[in-house]
VMD Tcl script that draws the C-alpha trace (Angstrom):
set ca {
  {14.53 -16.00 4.64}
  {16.61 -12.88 2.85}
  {14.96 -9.95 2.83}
  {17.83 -8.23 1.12}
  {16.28 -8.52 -2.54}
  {13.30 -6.93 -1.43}
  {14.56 -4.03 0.60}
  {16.57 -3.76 -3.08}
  {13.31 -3.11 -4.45}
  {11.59 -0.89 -1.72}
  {10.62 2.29 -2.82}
  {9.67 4.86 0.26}
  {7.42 6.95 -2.25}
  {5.42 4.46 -3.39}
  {4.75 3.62 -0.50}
  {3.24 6.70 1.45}
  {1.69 7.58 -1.73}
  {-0.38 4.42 -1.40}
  {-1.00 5.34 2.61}
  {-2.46 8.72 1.54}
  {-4.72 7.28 -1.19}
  {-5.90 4.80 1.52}
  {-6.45 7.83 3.84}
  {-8.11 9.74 1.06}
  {-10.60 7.04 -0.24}
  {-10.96 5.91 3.67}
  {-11.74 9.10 4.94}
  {-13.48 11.15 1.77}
  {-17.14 11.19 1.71}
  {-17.36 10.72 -1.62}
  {-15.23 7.60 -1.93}
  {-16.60 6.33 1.76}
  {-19.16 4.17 -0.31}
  {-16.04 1.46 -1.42}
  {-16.11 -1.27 0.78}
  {-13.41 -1.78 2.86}
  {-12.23 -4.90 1.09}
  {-11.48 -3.01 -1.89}
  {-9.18 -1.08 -0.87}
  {-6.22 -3.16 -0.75}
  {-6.80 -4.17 -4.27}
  {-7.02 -0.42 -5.42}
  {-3.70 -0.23 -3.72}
  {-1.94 -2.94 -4.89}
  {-3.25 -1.00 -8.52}
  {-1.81 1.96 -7.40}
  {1.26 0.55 -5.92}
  {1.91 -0.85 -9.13}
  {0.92 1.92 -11.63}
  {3.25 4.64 -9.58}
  {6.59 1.99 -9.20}
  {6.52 1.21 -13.09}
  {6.81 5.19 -13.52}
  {9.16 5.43 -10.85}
  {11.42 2.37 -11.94}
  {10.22 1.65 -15.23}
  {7.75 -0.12 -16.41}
  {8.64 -4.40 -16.34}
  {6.97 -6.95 -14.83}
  {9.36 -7.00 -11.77}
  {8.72 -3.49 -10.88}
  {4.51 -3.58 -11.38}
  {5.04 -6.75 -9.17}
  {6.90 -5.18 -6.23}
  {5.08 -1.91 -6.86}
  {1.57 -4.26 -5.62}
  {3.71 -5.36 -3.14}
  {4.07 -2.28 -1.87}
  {0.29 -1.09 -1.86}
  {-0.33 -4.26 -0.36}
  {2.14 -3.43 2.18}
  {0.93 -0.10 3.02}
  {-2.52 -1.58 3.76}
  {-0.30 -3.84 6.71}
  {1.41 -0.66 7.28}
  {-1.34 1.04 8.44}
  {-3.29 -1.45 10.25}
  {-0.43 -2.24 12.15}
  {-0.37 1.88 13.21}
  {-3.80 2.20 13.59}
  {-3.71 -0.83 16.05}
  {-0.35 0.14 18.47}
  {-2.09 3.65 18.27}
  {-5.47 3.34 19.54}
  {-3.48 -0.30 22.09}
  {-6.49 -2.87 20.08}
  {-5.58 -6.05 20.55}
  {-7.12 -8.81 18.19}
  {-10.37 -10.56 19.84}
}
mol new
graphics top color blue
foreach p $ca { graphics top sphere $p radius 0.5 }
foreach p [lrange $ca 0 end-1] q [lrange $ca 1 end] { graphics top cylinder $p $q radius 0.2 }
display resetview
């Protein structure tokens, strides 16, 4: 599999900006009251909303820009894991 025509596509912003509104609506006790199965879809919103300004707004761009909130969702529960040495049960 090439990865080449999505590291093309990869925009770092997007990217932590999805990780902090994870953190924020994770960790804010206002926002604490969205399940945690929402959150992925709010970020692959997000994700997509913030590339189209970045790159422009097409359909390839909103596309990889959900990617990329999708990804930061992986992103961090990969982290989250190696910190805190969880293994899965």
């Amino acid at each position: 599999m090439d990865f080449t025509t999505l590291t093309e596509h990869f925009v770092l912003v997007v990217v932590v900006a999805c990780l902090v509104v994870g953190y924020i609506i994770k960790h804010t006790s206002f926002l604490s009251k969205i399940p945690n199965n929402d959150i992925p879809v709010i970020l692959a919103a997000v994700g997509a909303v913030l590339n189209g300004f970045v790159s422009g707004f097409s359909v390839e761009s909103i596309v990889y820009g959900a990617v990329m909130g999708l990804a930061s969702t992986g992103l961090h529960q990969a982290f989250t894991r190696f910190v805190e040495n969880k293994t899965e049960e």
